[in-house]
C-alpha positions in Angstrom: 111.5 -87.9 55.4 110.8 -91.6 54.1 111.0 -94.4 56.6 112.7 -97.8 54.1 115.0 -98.2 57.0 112.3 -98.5 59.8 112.8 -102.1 61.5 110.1 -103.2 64.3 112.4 -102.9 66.9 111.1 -104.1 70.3 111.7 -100.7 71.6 112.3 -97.6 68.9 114.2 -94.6 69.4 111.1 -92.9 70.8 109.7 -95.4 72.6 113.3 -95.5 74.5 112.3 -91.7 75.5 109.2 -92.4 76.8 108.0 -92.0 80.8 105.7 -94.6 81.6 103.0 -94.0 83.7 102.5 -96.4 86.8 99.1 -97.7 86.3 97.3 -100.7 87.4 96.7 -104.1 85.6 95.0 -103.5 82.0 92.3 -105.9 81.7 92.7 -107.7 77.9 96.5 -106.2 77.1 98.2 -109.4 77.8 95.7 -111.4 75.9 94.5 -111.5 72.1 91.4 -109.3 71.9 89.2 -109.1 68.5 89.9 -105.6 67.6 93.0 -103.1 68.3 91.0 -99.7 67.4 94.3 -97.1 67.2 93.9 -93.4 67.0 96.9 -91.4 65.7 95.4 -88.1 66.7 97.6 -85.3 65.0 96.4 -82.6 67.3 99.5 -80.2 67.3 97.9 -77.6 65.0 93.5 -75.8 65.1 92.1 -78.5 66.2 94.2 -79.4 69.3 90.4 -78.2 71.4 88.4 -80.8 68.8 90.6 -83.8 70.1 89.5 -83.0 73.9 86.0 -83.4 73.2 86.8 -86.8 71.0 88.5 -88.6 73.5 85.6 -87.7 75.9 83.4 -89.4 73.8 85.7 -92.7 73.2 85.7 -92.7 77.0 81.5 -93.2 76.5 82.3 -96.6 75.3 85.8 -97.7 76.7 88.2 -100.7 75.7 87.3 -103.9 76.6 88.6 -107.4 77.2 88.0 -107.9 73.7 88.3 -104.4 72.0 91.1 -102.0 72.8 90.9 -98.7 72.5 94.2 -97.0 71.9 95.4 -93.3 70.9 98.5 -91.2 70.4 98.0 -87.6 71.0 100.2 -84.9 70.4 98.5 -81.2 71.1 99.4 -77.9 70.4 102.6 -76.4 71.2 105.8 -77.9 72.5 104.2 -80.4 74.9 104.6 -84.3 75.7 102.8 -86.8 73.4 100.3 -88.8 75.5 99.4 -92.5 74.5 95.7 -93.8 76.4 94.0 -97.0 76.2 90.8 -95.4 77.0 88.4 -97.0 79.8 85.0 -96.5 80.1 84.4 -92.8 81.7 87.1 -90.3 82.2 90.2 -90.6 80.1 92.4 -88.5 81.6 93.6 -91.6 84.2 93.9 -93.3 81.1 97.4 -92.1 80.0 99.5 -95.4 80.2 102.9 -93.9 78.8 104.0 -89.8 78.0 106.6 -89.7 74.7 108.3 -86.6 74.5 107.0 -84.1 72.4 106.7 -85.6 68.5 106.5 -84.1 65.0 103.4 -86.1 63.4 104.5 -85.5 60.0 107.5 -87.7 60.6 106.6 -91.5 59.4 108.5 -93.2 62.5 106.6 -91.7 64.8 103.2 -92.9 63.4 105.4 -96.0 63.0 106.4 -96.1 66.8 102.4 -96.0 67.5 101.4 -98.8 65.3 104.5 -101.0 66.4 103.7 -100.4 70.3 100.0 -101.3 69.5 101.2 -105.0 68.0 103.6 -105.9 71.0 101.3 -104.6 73.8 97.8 -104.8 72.4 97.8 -107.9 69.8 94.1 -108.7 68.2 92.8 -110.2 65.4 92.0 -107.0 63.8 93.2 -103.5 63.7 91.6 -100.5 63.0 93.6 -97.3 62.4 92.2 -93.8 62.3 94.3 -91.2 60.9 92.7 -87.7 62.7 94.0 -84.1 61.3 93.4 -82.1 58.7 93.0 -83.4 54.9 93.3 -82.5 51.3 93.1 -85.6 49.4 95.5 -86.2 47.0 96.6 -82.5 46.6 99.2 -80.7 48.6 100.8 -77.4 47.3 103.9 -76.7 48.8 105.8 -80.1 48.2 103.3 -81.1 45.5 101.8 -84.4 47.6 99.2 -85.6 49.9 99.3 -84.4 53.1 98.0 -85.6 56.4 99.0 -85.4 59.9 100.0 -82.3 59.7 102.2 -80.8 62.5 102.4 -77.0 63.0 104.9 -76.9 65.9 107.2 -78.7 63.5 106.1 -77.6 59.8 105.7 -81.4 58.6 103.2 -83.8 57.8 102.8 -87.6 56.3 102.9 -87.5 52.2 101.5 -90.1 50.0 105.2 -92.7 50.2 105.5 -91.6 54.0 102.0 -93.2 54.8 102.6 -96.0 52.0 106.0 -96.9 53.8 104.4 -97.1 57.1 101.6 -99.6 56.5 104.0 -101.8 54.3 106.0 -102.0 57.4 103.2 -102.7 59.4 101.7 -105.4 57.0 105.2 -106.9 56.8 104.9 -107.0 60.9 101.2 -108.7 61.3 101.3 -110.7 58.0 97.8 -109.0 56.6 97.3 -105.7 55.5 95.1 -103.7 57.7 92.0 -104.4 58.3 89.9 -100.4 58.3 91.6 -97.7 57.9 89.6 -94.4 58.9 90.5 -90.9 57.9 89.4 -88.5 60.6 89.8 -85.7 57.9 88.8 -83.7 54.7 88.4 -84.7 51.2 89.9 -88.1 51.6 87.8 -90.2 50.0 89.1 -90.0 46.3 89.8 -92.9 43.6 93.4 -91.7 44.0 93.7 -91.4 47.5 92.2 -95.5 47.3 94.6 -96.3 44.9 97.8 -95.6 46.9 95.9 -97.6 50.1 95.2 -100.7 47.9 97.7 -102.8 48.6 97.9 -101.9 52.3 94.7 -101.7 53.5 91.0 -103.7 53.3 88.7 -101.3 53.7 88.7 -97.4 54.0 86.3 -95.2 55.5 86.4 -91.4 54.5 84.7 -88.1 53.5 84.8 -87.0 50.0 83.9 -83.5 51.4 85.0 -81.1 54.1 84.1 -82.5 57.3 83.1 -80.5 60.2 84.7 -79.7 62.9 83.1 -82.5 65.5 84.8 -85.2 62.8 83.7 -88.7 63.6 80.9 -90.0 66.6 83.1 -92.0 68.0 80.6 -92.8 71.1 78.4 -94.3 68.9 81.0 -96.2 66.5 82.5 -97.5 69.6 79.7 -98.5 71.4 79.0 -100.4 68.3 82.0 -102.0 68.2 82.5 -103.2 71.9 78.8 -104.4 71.9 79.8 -106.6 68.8 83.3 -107.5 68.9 82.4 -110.4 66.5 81.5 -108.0 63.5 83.1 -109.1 60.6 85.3 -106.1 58.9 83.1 -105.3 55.9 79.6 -105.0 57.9 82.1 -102.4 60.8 83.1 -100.7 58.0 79.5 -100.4 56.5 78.2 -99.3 59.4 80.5 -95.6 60.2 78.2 -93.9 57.2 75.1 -94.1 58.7 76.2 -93.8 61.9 78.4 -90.6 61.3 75.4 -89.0 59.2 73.0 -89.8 61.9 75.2 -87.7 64.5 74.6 -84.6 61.8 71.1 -85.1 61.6 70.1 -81.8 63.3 72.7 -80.0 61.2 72.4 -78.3 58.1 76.3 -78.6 56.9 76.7 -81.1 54.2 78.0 -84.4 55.3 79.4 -87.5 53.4 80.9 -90.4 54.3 81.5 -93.7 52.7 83.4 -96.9 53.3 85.6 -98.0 50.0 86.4 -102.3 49.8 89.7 -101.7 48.2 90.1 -105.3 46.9 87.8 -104.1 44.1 88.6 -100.4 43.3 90.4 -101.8 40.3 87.3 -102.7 38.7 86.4 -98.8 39.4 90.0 -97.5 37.7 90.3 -99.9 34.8 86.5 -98.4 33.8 87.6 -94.7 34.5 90.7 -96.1 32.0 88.4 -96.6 29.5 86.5 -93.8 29.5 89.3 -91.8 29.4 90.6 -93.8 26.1 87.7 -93.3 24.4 87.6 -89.1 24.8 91.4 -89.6 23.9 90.0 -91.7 20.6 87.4 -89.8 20.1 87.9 -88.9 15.9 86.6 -85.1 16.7 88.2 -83.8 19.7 85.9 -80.7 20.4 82.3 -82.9 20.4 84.4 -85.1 23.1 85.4 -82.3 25.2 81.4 -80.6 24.8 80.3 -83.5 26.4 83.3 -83.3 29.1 82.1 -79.5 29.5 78.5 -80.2 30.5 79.0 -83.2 32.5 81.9 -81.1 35.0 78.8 -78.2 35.1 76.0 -80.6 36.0 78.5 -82.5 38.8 78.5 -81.6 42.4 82.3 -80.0 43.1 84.2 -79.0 46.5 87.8 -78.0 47.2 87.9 -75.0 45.1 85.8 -76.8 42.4 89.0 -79.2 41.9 87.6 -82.5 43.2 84.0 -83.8 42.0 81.9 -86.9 42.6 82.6 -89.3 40.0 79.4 -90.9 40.3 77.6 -87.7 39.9 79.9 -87.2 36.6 79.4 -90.4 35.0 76.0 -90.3 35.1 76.1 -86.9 33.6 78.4 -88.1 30.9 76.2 -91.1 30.7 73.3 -88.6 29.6 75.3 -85.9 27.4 77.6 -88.2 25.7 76.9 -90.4 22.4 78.9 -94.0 21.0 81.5 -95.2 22.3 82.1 -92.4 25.0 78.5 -93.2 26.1 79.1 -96.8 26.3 82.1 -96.3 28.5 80.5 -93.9 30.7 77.5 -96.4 31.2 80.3 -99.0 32.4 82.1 -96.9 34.8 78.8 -95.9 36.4 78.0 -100.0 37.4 81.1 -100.1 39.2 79.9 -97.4 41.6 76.8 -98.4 42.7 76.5 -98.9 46.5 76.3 -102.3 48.1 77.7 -104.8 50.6 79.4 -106.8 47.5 80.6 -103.5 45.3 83.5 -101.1 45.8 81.2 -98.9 47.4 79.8 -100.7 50.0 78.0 -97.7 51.9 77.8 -94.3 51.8 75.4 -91.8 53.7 75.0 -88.0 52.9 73.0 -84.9 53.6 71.6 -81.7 52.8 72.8 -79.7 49.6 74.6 -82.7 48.0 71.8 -85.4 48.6 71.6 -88.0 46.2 73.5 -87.0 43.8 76.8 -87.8 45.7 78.3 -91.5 45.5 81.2 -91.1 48.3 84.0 -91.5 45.9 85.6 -88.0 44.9 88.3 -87.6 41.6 90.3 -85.1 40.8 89.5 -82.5 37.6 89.9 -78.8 38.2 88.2 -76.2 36.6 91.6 -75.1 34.6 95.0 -76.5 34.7 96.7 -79.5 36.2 98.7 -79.6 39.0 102.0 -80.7 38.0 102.2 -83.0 40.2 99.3 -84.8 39.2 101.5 -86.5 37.2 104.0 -88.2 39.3 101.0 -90.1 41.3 101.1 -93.9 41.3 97.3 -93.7 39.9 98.1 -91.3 37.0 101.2 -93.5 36.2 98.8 -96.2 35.4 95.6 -94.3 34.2 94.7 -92.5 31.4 92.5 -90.1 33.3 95.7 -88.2 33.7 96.3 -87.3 30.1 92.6 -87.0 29.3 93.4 -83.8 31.4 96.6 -82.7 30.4 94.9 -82.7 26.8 91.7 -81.3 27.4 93.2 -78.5 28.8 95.8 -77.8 26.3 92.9 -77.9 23.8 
């Protein structure tokens, strides 16, 4: 289901079905507050208990005057879809309008959300958090992305559902959006930032499974309301450190990074060239050795399909000769971490330590999914047919 006829209505065909709940005054909705934080929590599916226990901990911080605190939950089973602007201790009085119950995979519905945030809650900023399951850029059943995903209703957002929905909502506020978090999997990918580019300032995402108790949000929160005035880049810096430091008594392996999309071009066009030279390359096999020992030496997850492309351009860096060598050495500058790169943080732990950058690509251990191809990044890339060849060879 695609959404290029969705208009910003002032009240959608699901917001017409909605009961709202009488409530008293909401101190900051009627004014302009710094920061709209949204939560599109996609709960309808194993981790309907997970979302409990995360809107208990928004509820440590609580909107303020100056930060709202906003979230869309649909839960297991064939229930009502709640929308909260969470105050400061118990959320459950914090329901301010009940939506029957919703499919999350459909793109109006996350559309509906974002469109009642703008007309009730305006700010300066917004900050949407996407909160399900993840697989990147792969899905194998319809052959896309997939988030949001619904079980009551077999659905979820693809990779043009999600586009469409935050070109409608940039159309409506007149910027793209300022963060947007992924509350998920394996989302942190050069192709996954690719399709947000035009959409979306800064992302925040894992680049491996993450585990089940997802994001602090007590802690990001708190952050946020204590300094309102943060400018985007230095929020979006700060969700690394903060998430790792909630794992710190953990051994699972954690990463997280925050991605300035305004610059991961200079990260693609480099990956472009390394991929042209192994194309070049005048003896095929000595191109592909290299490749071979670079993918063994690199950190992998997701069935060994996705990699840290740090981690494999340094290797490539250090196994490769010429040209090849040269490239490798080029694409490796464009993803070192700091407030002015395209990787601006990134905090990990455990197995992966340093060796992990926070930006994930795809390259499988044999065969390309087919629908690699059709990709917006792939279409523009050569990475894509570096694969298709080196496997064929």
């Amino acid at each position: 289901m695609t959404i290029e006829n969705v208009t910003w209505a002032p009240k959608t065909a699901v917001e017409k079905a909605a009961v709202t709940v009488p409530a008293p005054a909401i101190p900051g909705a009627a004014t302009k507050a710094k920061w709209t934080f949204m939560v599109f929590m996609a709960a309808d599916n194993n981790l309907d208990a997970a979302s409990l226990k995360d809107l208990a901990e928004m509820a440590q911080a609580g909107s303020t005057p100056e930060v709202n605190i906003l979230v869309q939950l649909d839960r297991a089973g064939k229930n009502p879809t709640n929308r909260y602007r969470i105050t400061k201790g118990s959320y459950k009085n914090d329901v301010v309008c009940t939506l029957p119950e919703t499919n999350t995979g459909d793109p109006t519905v996350l559309s509906d959300f974002l469109n009642w945030a703008f007309q009730n809650y305006p700010a300066e900023r917004y900050f949407l958090i996407l909160w399900n399951h993840g697989s990147g850029w792969w899905e194998e059943e319809r052959k896309k992305k997939g988030i949001a995903y619904d079980d009551s209703q077999n659905d979820y957002l693809d990779n043009m559902e999600l586009t469409n929905v935050l070109n409608t909502f940039q159309e409506k506020t007149g910027k793209k959006l300022d963060i947007l978090g992924m509350d998920a999997c394996l989302m942190s990918m050069v192709e996954v930032a690719h399709q947000l580019k035009d959409n979306v300032q800064f992302f925040v995402g894992s680049e491996i499974e993450e585990p089940f108790d997802g994001w602090p949000y007590s802690t990001v929160l708190k952050y946020l309301t204590t300094h309102p005035a943060v400018p985007t880049a230095t929020l979006a810096g700060q969700i690394p450190p903060l998430y790792a430091k909630s794992y710190a008594n953990t051994d699972e392996d954690i990463s997280q990074s925050a991605i300035n999309l305004a610059k991961i071009d200079l990260v693609t066009v480099k990956l472009n060239d390394l991929a042209k030279a192994l194309l070049d390359h005048p003896d095929p096999n000595t191109a592909n050795g290299f490749v071979s020992m670079a993918w063994r030496l690199t950190p992998k997850f997701y069935d060994n399909m996705y990699l840290d492309l740090y981690s494999f351009a340094s290797n490539m860096q250090k196994k490769s000769t010429g040209d090849v060598k040269l490239k490798a050495a080029a694409l490796l500058k464009t993803l070192t971490i700091g407030s002015t790169k395209t990787i601006i943080a990134n905090s990990t732990l455990n197995s992966f330590g340093k060796k992990m950058k926070g930006l994930a690509i795809y390259f499988p251990p044999s065969n390309v999914n087919t629908a690699y191809y059709d990709l917006k990044f792939s279409k523009v890339n050569l990475w894509a047919e570096f694969l298709k060849r080196y496997f064929a060879q």
